[in-house]
VEXTIMI-7280 format. One record per residue (C-alpha): residue in one letter; x, y, z. Coordinates in steps of 0.1 Angstrom, whole numbers, m for minus. Example, Ala and Ser with C-alpha at 12.3 -4.5 7.8 and 13.67 -1.06 7.14 Angstrom:
<fidrens>
<resn:a	east:123	north:m45	up:78>
<resn:s	east:137	north:m11	up:71>
</fidrens>
This chain:
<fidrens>
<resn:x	east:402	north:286	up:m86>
<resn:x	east:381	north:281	up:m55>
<resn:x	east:354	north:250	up:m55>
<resn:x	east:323	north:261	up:m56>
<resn:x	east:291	north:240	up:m42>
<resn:x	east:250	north:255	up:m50>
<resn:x	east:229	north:243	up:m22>
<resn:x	east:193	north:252	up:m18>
<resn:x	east:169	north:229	up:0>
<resn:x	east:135	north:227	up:9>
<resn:x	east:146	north:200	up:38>
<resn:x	east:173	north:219	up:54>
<resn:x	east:180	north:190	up:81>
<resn:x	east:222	north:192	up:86>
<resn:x	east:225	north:222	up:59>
<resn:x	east:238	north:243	up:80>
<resn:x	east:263	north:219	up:94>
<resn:x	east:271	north:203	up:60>
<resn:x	east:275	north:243	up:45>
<resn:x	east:302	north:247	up:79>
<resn:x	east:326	north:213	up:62>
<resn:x	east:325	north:227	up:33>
<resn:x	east:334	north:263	up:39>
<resn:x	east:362	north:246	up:60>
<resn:x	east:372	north:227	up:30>
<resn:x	east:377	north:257	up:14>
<resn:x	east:349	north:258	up:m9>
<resn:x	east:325	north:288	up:m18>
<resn:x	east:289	north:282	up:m9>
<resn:x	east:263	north:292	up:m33>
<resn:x	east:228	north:296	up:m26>
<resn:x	east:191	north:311	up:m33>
<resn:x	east:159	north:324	up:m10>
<resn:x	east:156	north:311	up:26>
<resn:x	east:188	north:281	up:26>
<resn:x	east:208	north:315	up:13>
<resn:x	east:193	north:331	up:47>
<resn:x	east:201	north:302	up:66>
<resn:x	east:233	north:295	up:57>
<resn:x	east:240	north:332	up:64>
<resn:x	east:230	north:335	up:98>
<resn:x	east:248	north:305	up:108>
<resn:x	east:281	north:328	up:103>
<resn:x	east:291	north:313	up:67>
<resn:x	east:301	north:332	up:37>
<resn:x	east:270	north:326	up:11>
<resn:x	east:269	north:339	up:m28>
<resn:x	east:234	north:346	up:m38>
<resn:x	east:230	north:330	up:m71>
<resn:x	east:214	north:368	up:m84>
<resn:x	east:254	north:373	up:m79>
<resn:x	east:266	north:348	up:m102>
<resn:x	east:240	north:354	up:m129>
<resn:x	east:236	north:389	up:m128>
<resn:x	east:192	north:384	up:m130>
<resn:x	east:175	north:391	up:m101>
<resn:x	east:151	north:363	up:m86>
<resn:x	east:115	north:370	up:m106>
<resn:x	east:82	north:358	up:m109>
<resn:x	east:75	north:350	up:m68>
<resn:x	east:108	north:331	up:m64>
<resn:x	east:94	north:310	up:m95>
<resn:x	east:126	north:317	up:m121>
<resn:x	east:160	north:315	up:m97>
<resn:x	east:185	north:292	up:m114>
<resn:x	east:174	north:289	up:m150>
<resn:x	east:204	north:307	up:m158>
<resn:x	east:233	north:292	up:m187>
<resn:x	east:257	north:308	up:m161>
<resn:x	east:243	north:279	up:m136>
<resn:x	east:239	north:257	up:m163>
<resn:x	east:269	north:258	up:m178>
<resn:x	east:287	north:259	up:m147>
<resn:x	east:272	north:225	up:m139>
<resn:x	east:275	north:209	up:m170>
<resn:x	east:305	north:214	up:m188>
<resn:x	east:335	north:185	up:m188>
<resn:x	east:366	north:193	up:m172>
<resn:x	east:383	north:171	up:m196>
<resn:x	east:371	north:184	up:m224>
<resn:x	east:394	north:212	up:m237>
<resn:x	east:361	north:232	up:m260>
<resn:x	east:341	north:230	up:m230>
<resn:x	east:367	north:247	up:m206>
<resn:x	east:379	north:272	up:m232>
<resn:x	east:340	north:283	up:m240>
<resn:x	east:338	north:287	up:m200>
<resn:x	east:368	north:310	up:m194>
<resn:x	east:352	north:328	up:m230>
<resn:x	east:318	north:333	up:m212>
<resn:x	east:329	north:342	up:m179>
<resn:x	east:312	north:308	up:m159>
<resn:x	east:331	north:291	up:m133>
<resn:x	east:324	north:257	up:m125>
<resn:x	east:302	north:247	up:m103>
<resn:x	east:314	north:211	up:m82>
<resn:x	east:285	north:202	up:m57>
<resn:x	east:250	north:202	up:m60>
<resn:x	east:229	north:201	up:m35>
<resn:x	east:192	north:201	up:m32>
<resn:x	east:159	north:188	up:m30>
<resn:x	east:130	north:198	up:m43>
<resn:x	east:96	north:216	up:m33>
<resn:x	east:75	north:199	up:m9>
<resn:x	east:49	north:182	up:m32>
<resn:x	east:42	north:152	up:m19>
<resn:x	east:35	north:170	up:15>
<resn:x	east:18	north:194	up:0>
<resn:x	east:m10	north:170	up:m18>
<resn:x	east:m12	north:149	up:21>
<resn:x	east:m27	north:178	up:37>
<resn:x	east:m63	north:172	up:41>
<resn:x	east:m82	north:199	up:20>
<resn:x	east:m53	north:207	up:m5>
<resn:x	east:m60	north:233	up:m35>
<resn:x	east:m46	north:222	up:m70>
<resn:x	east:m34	north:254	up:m73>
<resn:x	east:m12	north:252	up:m38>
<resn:x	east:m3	north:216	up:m50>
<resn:x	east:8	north:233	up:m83>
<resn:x	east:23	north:258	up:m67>
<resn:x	east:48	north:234	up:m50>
<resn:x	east:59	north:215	up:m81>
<resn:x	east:97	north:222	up:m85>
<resn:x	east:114	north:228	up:m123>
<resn:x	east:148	north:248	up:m114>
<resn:x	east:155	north:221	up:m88>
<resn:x	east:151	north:189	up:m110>
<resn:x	east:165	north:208	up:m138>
<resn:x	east:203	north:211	up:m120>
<resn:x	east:202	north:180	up:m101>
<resn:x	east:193	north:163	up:m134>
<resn:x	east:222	north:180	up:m150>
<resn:x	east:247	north:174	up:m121>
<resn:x	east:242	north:136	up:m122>
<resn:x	east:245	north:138	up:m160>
<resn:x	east:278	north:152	up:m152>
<resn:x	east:284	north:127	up:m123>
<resn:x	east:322	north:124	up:m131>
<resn:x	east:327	north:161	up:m123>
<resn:x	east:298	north:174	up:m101>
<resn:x	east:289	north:156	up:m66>
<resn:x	east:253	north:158	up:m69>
<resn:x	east:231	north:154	up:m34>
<resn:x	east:191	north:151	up:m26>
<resn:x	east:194	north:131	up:3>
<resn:x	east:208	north:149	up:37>
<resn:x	east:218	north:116	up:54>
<resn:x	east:245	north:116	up:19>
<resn:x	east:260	north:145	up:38>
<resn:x	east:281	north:130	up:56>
<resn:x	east:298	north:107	up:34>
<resn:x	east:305	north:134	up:9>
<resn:x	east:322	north:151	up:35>
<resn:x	east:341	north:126	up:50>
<resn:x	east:355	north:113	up:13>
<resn:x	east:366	north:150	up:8>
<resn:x	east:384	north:151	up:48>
<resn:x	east:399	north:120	up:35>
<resn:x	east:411	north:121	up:1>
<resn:x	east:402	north:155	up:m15>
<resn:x	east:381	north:146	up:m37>
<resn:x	east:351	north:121	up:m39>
<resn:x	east:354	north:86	up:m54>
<resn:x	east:338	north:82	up:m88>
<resn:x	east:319	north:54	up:m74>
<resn:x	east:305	north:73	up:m49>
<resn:x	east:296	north:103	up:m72>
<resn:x	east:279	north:76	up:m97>
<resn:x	east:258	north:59	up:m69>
<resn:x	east:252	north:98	up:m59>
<resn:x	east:234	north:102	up:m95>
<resn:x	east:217	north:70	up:m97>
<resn:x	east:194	north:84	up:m67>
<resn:x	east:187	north:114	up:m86>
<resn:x	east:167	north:100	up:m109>
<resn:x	east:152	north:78	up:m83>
<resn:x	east:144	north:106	up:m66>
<resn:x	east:131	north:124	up:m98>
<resn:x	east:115	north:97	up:m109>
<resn:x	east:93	north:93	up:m80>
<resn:x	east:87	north:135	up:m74>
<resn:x	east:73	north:134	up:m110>
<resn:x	east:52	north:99	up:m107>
<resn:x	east:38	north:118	up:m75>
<resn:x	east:31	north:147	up:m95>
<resn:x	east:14	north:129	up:m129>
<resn:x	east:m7	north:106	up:m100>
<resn:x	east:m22	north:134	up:m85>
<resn:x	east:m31	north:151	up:m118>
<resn:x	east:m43	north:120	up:m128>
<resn:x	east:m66	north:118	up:m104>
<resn:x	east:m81	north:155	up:m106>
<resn:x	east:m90	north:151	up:m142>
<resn:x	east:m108	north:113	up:m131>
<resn:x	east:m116	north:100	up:m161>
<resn:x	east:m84	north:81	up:m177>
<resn:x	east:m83	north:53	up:m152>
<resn:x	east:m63	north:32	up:m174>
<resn:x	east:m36	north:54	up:m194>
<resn:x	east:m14	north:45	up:m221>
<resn:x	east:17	north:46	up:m203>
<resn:x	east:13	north:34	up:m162>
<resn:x	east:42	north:51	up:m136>
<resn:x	east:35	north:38	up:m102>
<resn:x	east:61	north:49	up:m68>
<resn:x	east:60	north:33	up:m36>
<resn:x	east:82	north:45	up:m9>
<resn:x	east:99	north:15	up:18>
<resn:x	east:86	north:6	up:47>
<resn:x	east:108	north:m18	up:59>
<resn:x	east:133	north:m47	up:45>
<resn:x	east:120	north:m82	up:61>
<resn:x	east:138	north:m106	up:73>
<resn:x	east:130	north:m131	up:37>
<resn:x	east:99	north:m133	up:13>
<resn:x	east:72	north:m161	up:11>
<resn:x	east:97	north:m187	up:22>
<resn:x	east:131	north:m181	up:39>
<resn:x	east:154	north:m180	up:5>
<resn:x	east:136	north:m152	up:m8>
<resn:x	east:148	north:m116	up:m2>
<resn:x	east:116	north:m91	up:4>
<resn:x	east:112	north:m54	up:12>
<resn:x	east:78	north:m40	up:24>
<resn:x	east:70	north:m6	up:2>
<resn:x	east:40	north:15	up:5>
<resn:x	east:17	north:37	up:m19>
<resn:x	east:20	north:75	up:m13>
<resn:x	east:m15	north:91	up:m1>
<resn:x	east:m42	north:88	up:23>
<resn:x	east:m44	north:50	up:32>
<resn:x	east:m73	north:52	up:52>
<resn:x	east:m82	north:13	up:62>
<resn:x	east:m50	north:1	up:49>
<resn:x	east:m21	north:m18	up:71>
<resn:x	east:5	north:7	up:62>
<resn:x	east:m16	north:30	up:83>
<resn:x	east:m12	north:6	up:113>
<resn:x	east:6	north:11	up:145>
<resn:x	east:23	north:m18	up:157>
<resn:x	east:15	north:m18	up:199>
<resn:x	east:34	north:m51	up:206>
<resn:x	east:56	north:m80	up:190>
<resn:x	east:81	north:m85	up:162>
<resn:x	east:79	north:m66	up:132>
<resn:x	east:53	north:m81	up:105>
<resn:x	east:69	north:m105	up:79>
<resn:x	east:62	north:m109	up:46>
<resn:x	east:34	north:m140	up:51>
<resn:x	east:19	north:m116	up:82>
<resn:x	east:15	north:m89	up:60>
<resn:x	east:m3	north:m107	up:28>
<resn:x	east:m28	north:m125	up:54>
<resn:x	east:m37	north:m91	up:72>
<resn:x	east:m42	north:m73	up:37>
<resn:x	east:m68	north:m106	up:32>
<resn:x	east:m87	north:m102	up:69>
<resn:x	east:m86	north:m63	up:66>
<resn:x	east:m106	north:m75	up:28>
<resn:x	east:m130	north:m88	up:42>
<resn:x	east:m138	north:m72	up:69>
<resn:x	east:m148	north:m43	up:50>
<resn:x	east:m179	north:m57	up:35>
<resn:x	east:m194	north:m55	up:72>
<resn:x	east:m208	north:m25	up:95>
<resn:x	east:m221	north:m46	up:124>
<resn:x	east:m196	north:m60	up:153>
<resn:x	east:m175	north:m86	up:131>
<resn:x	east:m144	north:m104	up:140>
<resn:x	east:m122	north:m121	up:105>
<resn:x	east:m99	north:m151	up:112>
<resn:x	east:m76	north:m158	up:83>
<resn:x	east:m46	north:m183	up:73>
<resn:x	east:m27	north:m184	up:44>
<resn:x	east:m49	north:m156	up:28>
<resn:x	east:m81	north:m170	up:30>
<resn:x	east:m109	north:m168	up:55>
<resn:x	east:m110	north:m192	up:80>
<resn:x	east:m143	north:m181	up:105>
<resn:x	east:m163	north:m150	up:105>
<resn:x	east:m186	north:m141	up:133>
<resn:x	east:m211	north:m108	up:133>
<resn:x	east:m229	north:m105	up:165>
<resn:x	east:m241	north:m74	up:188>
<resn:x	east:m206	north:m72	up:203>
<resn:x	east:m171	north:m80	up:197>
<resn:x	east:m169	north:m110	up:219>
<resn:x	east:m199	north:m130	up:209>
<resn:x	east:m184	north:m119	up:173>
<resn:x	east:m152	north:m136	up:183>
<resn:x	east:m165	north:m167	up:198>
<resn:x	east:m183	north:m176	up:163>
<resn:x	east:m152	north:m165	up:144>
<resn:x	east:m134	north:m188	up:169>
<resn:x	east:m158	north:m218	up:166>
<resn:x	east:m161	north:m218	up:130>
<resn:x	east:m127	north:m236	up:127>
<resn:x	east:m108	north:m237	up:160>
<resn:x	east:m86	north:m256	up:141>
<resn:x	east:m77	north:m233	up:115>
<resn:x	east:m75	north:m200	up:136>
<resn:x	east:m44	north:m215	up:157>
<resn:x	east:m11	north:m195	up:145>
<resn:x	east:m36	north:m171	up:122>
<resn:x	east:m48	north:m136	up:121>
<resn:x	east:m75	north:m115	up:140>
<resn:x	east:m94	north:m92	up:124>
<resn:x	east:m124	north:m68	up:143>
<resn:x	east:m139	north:m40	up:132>
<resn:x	east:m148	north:m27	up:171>
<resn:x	east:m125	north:m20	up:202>
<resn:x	east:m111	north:m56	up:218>
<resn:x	east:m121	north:m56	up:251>
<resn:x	east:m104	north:m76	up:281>
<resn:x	east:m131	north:m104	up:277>
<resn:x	east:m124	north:m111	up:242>
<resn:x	east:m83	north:m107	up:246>
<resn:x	east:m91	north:m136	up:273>
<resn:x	east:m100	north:m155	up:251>
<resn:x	east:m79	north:m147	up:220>
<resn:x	east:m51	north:m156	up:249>
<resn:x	east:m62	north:m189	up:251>
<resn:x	east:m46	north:m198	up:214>
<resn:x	east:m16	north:m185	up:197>
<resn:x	east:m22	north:m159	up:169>
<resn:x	east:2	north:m139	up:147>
<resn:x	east:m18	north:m111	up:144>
<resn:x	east:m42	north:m92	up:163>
<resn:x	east:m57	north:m66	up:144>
<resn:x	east:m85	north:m37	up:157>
<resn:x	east:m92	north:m1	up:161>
<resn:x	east:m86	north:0	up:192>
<resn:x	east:m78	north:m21	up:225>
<resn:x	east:m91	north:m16	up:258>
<resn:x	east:m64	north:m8	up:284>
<resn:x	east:m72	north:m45	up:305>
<resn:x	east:m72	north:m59	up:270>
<resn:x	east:m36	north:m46	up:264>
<resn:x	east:m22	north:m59	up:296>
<resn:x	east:m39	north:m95	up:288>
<resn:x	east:m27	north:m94	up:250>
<resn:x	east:11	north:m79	up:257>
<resn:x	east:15	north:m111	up:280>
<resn:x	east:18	north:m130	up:252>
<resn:x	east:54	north:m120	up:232>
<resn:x	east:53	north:m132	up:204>
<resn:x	east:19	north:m122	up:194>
<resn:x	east:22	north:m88	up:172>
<resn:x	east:m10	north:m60	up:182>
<resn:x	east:m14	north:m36	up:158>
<resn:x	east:m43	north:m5	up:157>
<resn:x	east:m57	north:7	up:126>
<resn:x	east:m82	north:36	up:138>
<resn:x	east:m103	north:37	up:104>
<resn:x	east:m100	north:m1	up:98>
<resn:x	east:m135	north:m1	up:89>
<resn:x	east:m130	north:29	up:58>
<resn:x	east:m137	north:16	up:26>
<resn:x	east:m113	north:18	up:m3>
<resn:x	east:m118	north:45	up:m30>
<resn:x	east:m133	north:36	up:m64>
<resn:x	east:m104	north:35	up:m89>
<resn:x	east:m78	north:15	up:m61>
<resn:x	east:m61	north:m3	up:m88>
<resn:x	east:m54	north:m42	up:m77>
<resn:x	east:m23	north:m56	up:m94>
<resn:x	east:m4	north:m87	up:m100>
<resn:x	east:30	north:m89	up:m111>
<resn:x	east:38	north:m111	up:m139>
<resn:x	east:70	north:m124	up:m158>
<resn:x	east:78	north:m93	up:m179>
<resn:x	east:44	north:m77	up:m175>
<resn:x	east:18	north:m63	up:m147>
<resn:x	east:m18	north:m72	up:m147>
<resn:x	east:m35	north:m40	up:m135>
<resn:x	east:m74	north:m34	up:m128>
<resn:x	east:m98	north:m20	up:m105>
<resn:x	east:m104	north:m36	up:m69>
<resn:x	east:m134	north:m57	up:m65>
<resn:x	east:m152	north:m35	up:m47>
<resn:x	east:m189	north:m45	up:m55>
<resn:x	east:m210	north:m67	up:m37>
<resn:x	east:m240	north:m73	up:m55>
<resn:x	east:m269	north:m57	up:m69>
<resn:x	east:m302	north:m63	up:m50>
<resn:x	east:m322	north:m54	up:m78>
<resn:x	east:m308	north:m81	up:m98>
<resn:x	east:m310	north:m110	up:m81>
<resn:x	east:m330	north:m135	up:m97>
<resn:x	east:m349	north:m163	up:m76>
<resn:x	east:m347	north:m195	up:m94>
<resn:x	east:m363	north:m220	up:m75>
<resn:x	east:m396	north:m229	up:m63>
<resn:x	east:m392	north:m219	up:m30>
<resn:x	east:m373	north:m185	up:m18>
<resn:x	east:m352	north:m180	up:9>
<resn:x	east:m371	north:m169	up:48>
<resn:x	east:m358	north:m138	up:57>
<resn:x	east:m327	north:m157	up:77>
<resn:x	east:m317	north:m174	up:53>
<resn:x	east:m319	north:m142	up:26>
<resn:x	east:m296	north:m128	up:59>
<resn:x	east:m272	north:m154	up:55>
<resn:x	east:m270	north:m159	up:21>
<resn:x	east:m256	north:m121	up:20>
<resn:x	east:m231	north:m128	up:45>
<resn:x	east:m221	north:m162	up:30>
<resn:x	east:m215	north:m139	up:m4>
<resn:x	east:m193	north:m113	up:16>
<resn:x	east:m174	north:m145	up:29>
<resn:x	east:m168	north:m164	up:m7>
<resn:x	east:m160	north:m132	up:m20>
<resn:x	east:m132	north:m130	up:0>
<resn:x	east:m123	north:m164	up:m4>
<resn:x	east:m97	north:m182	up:m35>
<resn:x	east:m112	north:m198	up:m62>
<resn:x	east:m128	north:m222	up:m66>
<resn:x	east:m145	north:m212	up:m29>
<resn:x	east:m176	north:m225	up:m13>
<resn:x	east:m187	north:m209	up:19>
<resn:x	east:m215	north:m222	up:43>
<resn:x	east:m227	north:m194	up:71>
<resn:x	east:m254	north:m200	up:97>
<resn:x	east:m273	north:m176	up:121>
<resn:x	east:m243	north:m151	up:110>
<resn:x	east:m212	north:m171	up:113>
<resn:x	east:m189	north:m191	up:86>
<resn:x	east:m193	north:m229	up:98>
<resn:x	east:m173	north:m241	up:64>
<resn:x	east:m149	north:m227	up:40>
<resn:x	east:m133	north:m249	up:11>
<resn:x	east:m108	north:m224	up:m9>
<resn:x	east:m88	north:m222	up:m39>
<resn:x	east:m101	north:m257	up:m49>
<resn:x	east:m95	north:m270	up:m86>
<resn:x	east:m127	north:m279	up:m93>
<resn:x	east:m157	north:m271	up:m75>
<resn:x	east:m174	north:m298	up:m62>
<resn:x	east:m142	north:m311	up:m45>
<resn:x	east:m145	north:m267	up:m27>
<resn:x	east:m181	north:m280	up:m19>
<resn:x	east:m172	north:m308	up:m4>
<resn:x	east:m143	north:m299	up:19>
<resn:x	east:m163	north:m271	up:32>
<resn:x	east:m190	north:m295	up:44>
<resn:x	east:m163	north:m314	up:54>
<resn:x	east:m149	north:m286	up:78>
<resn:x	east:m187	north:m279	up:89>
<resn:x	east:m203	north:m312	up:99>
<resn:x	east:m235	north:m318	up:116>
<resn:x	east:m237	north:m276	up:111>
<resn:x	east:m237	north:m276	up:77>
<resn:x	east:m281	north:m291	up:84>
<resn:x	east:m298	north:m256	up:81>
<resn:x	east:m269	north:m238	up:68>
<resn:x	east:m269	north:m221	up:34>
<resn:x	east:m239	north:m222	up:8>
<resn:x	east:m224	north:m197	up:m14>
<resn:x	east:m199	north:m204	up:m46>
<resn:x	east:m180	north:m175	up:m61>
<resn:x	east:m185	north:m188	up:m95>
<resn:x	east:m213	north:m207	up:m112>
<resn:x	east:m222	north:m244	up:m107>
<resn:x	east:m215	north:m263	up:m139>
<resn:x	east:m231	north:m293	up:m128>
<resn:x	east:m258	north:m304	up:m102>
<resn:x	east:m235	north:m321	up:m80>
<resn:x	east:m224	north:m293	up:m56>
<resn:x	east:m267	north:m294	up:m50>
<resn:x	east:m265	north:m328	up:m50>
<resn:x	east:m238	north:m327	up:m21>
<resn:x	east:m258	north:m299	up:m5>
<resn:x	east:m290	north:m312	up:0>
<resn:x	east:m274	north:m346	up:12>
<resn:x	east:m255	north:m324	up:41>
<resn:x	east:m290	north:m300	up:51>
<resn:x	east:m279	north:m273	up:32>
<resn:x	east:m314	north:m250	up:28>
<resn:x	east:m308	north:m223	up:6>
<resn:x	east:m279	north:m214	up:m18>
<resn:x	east:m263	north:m180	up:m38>
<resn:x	east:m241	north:m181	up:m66>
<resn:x	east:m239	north:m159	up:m95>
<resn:x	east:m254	north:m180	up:m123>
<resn:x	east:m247	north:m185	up:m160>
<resn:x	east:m238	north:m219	up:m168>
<resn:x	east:m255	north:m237	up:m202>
<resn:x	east:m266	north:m263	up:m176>
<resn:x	east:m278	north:m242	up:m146>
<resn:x	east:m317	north:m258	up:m150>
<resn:x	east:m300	north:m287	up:m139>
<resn:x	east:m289	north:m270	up:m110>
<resn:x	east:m320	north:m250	up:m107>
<resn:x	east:m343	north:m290	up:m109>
<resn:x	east:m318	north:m303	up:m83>
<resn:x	east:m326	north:m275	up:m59>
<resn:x	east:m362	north:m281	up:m64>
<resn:x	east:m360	north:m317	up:m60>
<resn:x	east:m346	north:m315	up:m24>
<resn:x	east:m365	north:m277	up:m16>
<resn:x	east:m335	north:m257	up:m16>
<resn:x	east:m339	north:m223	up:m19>
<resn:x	east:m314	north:m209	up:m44>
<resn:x	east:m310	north:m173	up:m58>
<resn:x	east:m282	north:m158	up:m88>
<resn:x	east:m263	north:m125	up:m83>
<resn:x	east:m254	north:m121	up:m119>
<resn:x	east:m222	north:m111	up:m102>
<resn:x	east:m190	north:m132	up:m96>
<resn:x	east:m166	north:m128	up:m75>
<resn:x	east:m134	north:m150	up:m86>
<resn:x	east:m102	north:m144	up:m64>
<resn:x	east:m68	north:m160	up:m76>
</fidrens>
């Protein structure tokens, strides 16, 4: 009896060539709709499956192989006597490769404007229904979704007859990967159309890779990069990498942080960030004056960091980014002079994000892996709510210091816990982060300030639960102060303020980032 192989892709990159081996090999080629077609005109004997099971293809192509003599044909065990004898009883031959892949549904959901009933349209069952049952059978069937697999099917059959069991096992463990992810794509999307069970009972996620890194956090961790299937508008895996090495693992965590951040602004704004957290942030009318504050907030800090802007870098600003070393220079665009300045450099990495300044959907889920578990919930993706701020204190903020205040929130928002941020005349001049208690945050942020911390104003991401960080405040010039309230003993906080004539105002709101 002559070996039989079913193919019928939707991806019919090296079919044709792969359907040539095997009809060499002597095998018959079985096949449905266009791959049937294609295979044919290529000059290769094809049986339509309507052949083998006697039913024509119904219901717009949507009933093809649901069939027990394609079932059966794939699932029986050769070594089982019953199984065999039930075969030659119901007519079915064997079938011994499989292979497919399925309807185009993840491509079908990224086109911009996508019906549900298209997307519906292009959700596969006949296709996951025989791969599924080939790599059940793995021992008998060589089951393939994956055209670059091609290849090494064929050349185990050139060189041996027959393909190694370990081979045809690692063949059905990407099935279900493959499955696996077609379906998470598919219960996602619905998901999302109904838009009202944020949280359900049981979570799938799917990523697909980006790229294996060269290690992790530190150089004895193995790391991979993977991605979330959609529209990323804003996010790095939307980037295009002009210039340098590919991104590691510690580049990619601190851009994610800048790219943060840089979201709560509209106006001309330059991010600096290390390690994660914010280092200087300048707003200005343009992107150089925007750079120069992000620059002069910390020109400490920024060396070896990354740069975030939210406006074309133009060949006055890479100038001056060219003066330091940087990882990371991140923007919408470059200028061509700016290129030629910042490609002088080798080691620094350029990438473009055209929409860097799109602002993440409500429902993004944020997530942090755990031992044994995942900690799963919306992004923080509020800033405050004007209409709730409460003024405390004697005196309010001017109108500069209401100006800074807000951008002193965008910054501490951004910034680990505990986090203290001080901003003047739009620009971070001191950032403690990720402090264990907060007066010692306070405090290193003045610290990192100076003589700029007189007339700046402070913002804490989390409540002050005792006067001191006022205390230290007032003793550095601080004016005028935002943090979300709610402590037992924020009167003492409020009396402090008064005391030294500091303006201070609660959000209601916090903003903790771990």
């Amino acid at each position: 009896m002559a070996k039989r192989a079913l193919i019928s892709v939707s991806d019919k990159t090296g079919v044709i060539e792969f359907a040539k081996e095997l009809d060499s090999l002597g095998y018959e080629i079985i096949s449905t709709g266009g791959t049937a077609k294609a295979i044919s005109d290529a000059g290769i004997n094809v049986i339509n499956v309507s052949d083998i099971t006697g039913f024509p293809e119904c219901l717009d192509g949507r009933v093809k192989t649901l069939h027990p003599k394609i079932h059966a044909g794939i699932l029986a065990m050769r070594n089982n006597p019953e199984h065999m004898e039930q075969l030659k009883k119901l007519n079915v031959d064997t079938i011994d490769i499989v292979a497919i892949n399925l309807y185009p549904f993840k491509q079908t959901i990224l086109k911009d404007h996508v019906e549900l009933e298209e997307a519906i349209e292009n959700i596969d069952i006949g296709g996951p229904t025989m791969i599924r049952a080939a790599a059940k059978n793995y021992q008998d069937v060589v089951v393939i979704v994956d055209p670059a697999d091609y290849s090494i099917v064929i050349d185990e059959l050139k060189a041996n007859s027959e393909v190694s069991k370990k081979t045809k096992f690692k063949l059905a463990y990407k099935v279900f990967e493959h499955t696996s992810h077609y379906d998470t794509l598919i219960a996602k999307y619905l998901r999302e159309q109904i838009g009202e069970e944020l949280f359900p009972q049981t979570l799938s996620l799917t990523f697909e890779k980006v790229q294996d890194m060269r290690y992790g956090e530190n150089p004895h961790q193995q790391a991979v990069f993977y991605k979330e299937v959609g529209h990323n508008a804003g996010c790095l895996t939307s980037a295009k990498q002009l210039h340098g090495k590919e991104l590691s693992f510690n580049n990619i965590n601190d851009t994610n942080g800048a790219l943060d951040l840089l979201r709560e602004f509209d106006e001309p704004t330059v991010v600096a960030v290390k390690h994660a957290n914010p280092c200087g942030v300048g707003s200005a009318d343009n992107i150089y004056d925007a750079y120069m504050k992000a620059y002069e907030a910390d020109p400490v800090s920024i060396f070896g960091g990354i740069v975030a802007a939210n406006r074309e870098i133009d060949a006055k600003t890479a100038e001056e980014i060219n003066k330091i070393f940087v990882e990371i220079v991140v923007a919408p665009s470059y200028s061509e002079d700016a290129l030629k300045i910042l490609t002088q450099k080798k080691n620094i990495r350029i990438l473009e994000l055209k929409d860097i300044s799109a602002k993440l959907p409500a429902g993004t889920f944020d997530m942090k892996k755990v031992a044994g578990g995942l900690l799963v919930q919306e992004i923080d993706n509020q800033l405050l709510n004007m209409d709730e701020i409460k003024y405390v204190t004697d005196r309010k903020p001017t109108e500069q210091e209401m100006k800074d205040l807000i951008f002193a929130w965008k910054v501490v928002k951004h910034t680990k816990s505990n986090g203290i941020a001080l901003v003047k005349n739009n620009m971070s001049v001191g950032i403690g982060p990720g402090q264990t208690n907060r007066i010692t945050a306070a405090n290193l942020a003045i610290n990192y300030a100076g003589d700029r911390a007189k007339g700046a104003v402070m913002a804490s991401d989390a409540f002050f639960p005792f006067p001191d960080c006022v205390e230290a405040a007032a003793k550095a010039g601080i004016t005028a102060i935002i943090q979300p309230g709610g402590s037992i003993k924020d009167q003492e906080s409020i009396d402090a303020c008064n005391k030294y004539g500091i303006a201070m105002i609660f959000t209601g709101m916090r903003h903790f980032k771990h």
